[in-house]
N, CA, C and O atoms as a printed pandas DataFrame, in Angstrom:
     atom_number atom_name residue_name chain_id  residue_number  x_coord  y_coord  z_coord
0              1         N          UNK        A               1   -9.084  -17.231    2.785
1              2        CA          UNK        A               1   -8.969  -16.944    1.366
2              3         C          UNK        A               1   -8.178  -18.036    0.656
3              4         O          UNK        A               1   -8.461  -18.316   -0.508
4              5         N          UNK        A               2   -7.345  -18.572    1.208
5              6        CA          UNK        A               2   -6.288  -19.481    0.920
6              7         C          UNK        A               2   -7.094  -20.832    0.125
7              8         O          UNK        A               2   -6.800  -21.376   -0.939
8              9         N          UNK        A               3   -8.211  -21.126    1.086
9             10        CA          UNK        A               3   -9.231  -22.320    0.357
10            11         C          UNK        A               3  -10.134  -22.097   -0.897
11            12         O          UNK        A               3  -10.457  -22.853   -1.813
12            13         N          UNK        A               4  -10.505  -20.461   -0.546
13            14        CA          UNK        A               4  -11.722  -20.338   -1.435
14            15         C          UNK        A               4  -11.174  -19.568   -2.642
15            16         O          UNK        A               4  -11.987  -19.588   -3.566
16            17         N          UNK        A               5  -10.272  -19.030   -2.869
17            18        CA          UNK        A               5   -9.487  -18.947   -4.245
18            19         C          UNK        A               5   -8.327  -19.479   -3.947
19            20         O          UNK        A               5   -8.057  -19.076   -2.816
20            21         N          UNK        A               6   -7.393  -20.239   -4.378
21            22        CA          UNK        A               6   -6.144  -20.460   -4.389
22            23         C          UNK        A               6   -5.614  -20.165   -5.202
23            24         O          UNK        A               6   -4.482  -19.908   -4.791
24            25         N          UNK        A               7   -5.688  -19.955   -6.535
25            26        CA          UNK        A               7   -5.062  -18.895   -7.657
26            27         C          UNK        A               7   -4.927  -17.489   -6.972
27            28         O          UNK        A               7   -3.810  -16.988   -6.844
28            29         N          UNK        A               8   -6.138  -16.805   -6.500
29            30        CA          UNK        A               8   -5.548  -15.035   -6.166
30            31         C          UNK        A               8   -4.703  -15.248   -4.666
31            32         O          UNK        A               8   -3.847  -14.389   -4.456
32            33         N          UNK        A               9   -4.825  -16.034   -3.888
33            34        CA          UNK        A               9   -3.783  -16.648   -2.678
34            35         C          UNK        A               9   -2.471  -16.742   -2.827
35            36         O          UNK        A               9   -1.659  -16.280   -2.025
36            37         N          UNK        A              10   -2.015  -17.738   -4.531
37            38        CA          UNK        A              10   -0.967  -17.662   -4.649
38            39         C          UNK        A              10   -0.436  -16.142   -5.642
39            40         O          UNK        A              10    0.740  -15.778   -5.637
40            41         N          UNK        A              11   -1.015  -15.752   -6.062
41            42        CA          UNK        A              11   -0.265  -14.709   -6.798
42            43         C          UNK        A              11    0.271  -13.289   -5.306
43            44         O          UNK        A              11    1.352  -12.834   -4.931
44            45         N          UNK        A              12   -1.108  -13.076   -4.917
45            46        CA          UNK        A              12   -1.146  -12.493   -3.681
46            47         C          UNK        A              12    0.225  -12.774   -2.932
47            48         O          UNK        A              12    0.769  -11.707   -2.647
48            49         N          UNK        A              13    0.884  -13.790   -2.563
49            50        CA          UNK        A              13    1.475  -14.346   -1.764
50            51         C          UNK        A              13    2.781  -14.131   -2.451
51            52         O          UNK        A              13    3.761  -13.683   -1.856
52            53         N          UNK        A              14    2.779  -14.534   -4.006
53            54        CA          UNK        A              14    4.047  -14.157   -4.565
54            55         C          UNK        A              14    4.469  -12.698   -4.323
55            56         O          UNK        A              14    5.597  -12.357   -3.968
56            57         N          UNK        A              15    3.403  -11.855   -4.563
57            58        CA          UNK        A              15    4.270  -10.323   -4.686
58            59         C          UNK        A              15    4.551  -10.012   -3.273
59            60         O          UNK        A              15    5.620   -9.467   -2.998
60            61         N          UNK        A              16    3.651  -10.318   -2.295
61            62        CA          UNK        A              16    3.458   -9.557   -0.978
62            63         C          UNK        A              16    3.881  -10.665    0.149
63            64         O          UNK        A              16    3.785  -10.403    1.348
64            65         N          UNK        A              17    4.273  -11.698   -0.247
65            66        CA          UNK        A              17    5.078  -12.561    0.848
66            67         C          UNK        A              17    3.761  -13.336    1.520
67            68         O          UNK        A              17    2.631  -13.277    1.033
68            69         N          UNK        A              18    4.110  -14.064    2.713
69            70        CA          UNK        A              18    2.785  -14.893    3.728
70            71         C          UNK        A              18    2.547  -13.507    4.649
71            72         O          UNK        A              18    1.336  -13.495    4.871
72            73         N          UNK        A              19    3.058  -12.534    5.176
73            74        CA          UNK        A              19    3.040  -11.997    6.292
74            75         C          UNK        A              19    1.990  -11.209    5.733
75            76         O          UNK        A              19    2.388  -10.218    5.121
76            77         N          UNK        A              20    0.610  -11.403    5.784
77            78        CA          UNK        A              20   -0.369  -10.345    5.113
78            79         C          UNK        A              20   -0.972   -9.532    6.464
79            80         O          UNK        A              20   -1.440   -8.405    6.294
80            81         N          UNK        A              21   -0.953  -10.042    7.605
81            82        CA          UNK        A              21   -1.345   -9.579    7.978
82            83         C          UNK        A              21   -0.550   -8.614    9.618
83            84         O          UNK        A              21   -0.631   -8.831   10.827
84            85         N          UNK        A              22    0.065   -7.692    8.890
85            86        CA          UNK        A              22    1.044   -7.312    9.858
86            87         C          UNK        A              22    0.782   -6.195    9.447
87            88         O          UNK        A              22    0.893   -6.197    8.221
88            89         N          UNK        A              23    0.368   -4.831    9.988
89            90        CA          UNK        A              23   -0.434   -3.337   10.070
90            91         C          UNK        A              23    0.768   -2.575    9.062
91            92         O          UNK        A              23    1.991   -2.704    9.120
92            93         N          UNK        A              24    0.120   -1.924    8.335
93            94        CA          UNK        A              24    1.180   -0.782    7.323
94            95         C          UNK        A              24    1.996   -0.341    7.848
95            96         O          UNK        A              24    3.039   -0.269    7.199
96            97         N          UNK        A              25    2.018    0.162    9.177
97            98        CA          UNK        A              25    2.798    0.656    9.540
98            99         C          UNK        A              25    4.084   -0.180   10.668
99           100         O          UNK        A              25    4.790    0.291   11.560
100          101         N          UNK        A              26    3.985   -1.230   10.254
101          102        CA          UNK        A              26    5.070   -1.946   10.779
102          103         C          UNK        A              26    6.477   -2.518   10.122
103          104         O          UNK        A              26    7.091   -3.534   10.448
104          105         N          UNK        A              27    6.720   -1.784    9.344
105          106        CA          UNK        A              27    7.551   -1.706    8.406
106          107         C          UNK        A              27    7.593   -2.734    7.228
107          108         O          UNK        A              27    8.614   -2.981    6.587
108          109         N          UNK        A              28    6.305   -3.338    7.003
109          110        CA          UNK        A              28    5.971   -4.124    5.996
110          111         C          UNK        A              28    5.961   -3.487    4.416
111          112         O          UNK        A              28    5.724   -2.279    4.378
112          113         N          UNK        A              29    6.170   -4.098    3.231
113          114        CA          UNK        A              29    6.411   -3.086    2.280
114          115         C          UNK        A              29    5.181   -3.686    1.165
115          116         O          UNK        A              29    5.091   -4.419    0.180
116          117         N          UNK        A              30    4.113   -2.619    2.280
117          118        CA          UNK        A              30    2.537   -2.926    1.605
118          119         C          UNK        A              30    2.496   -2.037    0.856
119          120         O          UNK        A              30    3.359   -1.159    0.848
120          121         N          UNK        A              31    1.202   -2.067   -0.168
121          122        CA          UNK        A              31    0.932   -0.599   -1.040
122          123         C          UNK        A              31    1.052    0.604   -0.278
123          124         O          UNK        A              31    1.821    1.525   -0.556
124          125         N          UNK        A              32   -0.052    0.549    1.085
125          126        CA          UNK        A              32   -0.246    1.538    1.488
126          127         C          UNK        A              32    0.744    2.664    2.345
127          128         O          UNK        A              32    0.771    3.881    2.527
128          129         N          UNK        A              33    1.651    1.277    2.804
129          130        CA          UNK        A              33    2.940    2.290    2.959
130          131         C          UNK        A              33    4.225    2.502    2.013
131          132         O          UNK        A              33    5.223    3.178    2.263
132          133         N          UNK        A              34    4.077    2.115    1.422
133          134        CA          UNK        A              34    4.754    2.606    0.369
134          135         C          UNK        A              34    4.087    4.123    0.033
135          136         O          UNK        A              34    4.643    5.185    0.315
136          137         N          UNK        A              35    2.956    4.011   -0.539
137          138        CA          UNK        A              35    2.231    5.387   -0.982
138          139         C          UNK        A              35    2.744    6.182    0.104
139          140         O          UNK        A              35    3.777    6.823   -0.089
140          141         N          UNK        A              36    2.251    6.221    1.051
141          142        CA          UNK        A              36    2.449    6.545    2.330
142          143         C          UNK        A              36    4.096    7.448    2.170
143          144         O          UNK        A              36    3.982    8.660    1.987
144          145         N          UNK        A              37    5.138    7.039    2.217
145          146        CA          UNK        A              37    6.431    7.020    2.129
146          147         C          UNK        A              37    6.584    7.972    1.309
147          148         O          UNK        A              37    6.850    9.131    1.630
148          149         N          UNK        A              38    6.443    7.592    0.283
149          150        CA          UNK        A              38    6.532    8.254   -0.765
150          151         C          UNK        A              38    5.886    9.643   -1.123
151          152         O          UNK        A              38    6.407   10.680   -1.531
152          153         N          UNK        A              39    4.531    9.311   -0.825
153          154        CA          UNK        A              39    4.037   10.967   -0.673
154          155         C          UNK        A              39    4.983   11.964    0.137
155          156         O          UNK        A              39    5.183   13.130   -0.202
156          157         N          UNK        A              40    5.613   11.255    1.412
157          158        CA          UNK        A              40    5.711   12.348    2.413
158          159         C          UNK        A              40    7.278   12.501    1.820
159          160         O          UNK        A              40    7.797   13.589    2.071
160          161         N          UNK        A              41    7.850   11.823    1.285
161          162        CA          UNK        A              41    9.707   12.551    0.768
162          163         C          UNK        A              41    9.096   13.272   -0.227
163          164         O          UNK        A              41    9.018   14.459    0.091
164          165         N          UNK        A              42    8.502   12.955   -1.609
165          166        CA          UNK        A              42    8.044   13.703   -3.011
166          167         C          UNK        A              42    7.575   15.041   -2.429
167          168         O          UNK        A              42    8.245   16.074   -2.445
168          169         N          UNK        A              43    5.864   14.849   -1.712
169          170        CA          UNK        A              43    5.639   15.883   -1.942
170          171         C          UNK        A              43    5.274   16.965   -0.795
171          172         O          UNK        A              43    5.189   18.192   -0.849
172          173         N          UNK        A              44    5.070   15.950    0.372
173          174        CA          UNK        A              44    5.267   16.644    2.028
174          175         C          UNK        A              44    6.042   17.195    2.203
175          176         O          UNK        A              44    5.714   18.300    2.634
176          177         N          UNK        A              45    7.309   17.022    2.087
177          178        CA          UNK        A              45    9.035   17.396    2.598
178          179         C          UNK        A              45    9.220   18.536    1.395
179          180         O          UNK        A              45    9.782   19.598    1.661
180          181         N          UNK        A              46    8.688   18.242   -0.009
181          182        CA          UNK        A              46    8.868   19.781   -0.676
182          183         C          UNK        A              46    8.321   20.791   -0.371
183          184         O          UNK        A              46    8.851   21.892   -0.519
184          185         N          UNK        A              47    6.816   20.562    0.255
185          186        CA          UNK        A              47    5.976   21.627    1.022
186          187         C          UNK        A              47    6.481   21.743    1.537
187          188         O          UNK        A              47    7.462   22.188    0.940
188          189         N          UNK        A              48    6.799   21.639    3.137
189          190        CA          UNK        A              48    7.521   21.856    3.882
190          191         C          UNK        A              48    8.370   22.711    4.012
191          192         O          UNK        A              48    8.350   23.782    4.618
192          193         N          UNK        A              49    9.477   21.992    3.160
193          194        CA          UNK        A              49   10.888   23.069    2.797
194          195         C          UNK        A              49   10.514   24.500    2.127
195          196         O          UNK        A              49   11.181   25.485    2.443
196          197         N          UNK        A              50    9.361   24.620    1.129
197          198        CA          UNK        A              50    9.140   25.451    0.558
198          199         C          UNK        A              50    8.509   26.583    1.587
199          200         O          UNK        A              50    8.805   27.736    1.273
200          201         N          UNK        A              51    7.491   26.402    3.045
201          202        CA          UNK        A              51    7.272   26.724    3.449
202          203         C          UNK        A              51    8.336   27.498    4.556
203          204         O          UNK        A              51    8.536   28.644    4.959
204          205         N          UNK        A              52    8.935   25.998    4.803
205          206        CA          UNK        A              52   10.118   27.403    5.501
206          207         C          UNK        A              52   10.832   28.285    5.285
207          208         O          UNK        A              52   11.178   29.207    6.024
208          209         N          UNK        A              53   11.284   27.896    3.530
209          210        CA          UNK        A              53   11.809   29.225    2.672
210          211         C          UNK        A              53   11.005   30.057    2.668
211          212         O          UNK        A              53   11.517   31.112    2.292
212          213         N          UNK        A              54   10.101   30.143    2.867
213          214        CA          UNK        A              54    8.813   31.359    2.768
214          215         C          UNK        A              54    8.113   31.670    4.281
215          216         O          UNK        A              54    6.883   31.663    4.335
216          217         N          UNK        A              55    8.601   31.840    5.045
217          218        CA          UNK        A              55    7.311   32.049    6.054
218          219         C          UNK        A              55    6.810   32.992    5.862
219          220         O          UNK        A              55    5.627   32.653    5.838
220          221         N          UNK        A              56    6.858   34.390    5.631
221          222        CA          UNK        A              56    5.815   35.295    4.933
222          223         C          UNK        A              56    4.430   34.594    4.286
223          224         O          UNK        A              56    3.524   35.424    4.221
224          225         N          UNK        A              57    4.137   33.565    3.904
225          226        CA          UNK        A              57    2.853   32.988    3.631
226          227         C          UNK        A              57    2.437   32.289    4.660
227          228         O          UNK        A              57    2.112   31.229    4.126
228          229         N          UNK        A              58    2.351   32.244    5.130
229          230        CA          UNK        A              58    1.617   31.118    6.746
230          231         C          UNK        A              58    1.240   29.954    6.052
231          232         O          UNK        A              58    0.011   29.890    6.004
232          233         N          UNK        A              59    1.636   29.275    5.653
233          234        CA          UNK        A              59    0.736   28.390    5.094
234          235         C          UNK        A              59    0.811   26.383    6.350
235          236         O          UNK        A              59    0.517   25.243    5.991
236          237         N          UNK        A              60    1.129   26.703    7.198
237          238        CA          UNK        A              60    1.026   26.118    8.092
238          239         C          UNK        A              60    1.323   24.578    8.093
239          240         O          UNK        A              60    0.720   23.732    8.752
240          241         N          UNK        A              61    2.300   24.388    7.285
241          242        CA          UNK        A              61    2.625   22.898    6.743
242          243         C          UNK        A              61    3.931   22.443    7.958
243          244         O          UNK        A              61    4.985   23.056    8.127
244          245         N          UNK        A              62    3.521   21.340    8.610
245          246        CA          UNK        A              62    4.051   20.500    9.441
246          247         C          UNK        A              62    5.074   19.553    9.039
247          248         O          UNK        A              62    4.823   19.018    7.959
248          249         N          UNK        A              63    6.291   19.147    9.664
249          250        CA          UNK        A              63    7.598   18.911    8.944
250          251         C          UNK        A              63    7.136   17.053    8.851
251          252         O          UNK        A              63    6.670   16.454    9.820
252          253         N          UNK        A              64    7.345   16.534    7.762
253          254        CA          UNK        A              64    6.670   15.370    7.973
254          255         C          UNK        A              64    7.587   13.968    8.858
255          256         O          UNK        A              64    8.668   13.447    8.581
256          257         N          UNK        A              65    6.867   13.763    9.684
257          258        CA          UNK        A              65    7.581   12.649   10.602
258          259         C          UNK        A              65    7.653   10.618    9.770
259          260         O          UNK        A              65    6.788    9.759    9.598
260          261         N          UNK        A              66    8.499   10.654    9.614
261          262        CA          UNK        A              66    8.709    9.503    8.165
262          263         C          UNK        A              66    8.896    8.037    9.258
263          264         O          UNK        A              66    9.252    6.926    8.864
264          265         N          UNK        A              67    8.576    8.381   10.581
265          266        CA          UNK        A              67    8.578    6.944   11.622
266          267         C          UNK        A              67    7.872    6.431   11.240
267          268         O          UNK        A              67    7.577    5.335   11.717
């Protein structure tokens, strides 16, 4: 990509660093883990909690693992 656009290479490169290619889940601070992250404190971990305040509803929500 680096040859065949070099304008979206360098902007690319400004926000997200050279290391593009290192898996979301390696503690890289890509979109997708970010989203990722974030869903599971906002709105996983409120399910969650809400569920264990309630077990009378079964609602079967799993405590979210943030590794």
């Amino acid at each position: 990509m680096e040859q065949e656009n070099k304008a979206a290479y360098e902007v690319i490169v400004q926000r997200w660093g050279r290391n593009l290619d290192k898996t979301p889940n390696s503690g890289a601070s890509s979109p997708l883990n970010t989203y990722r992250l974030t869903f599971m404190q906002y709105v996983q971990q409120k399910m969650w909690l809400y569920s264990q305040a309630n077990p009378g509803l079964n609602l079967g929500i799993s405590k979210p693992n943030f590794l």
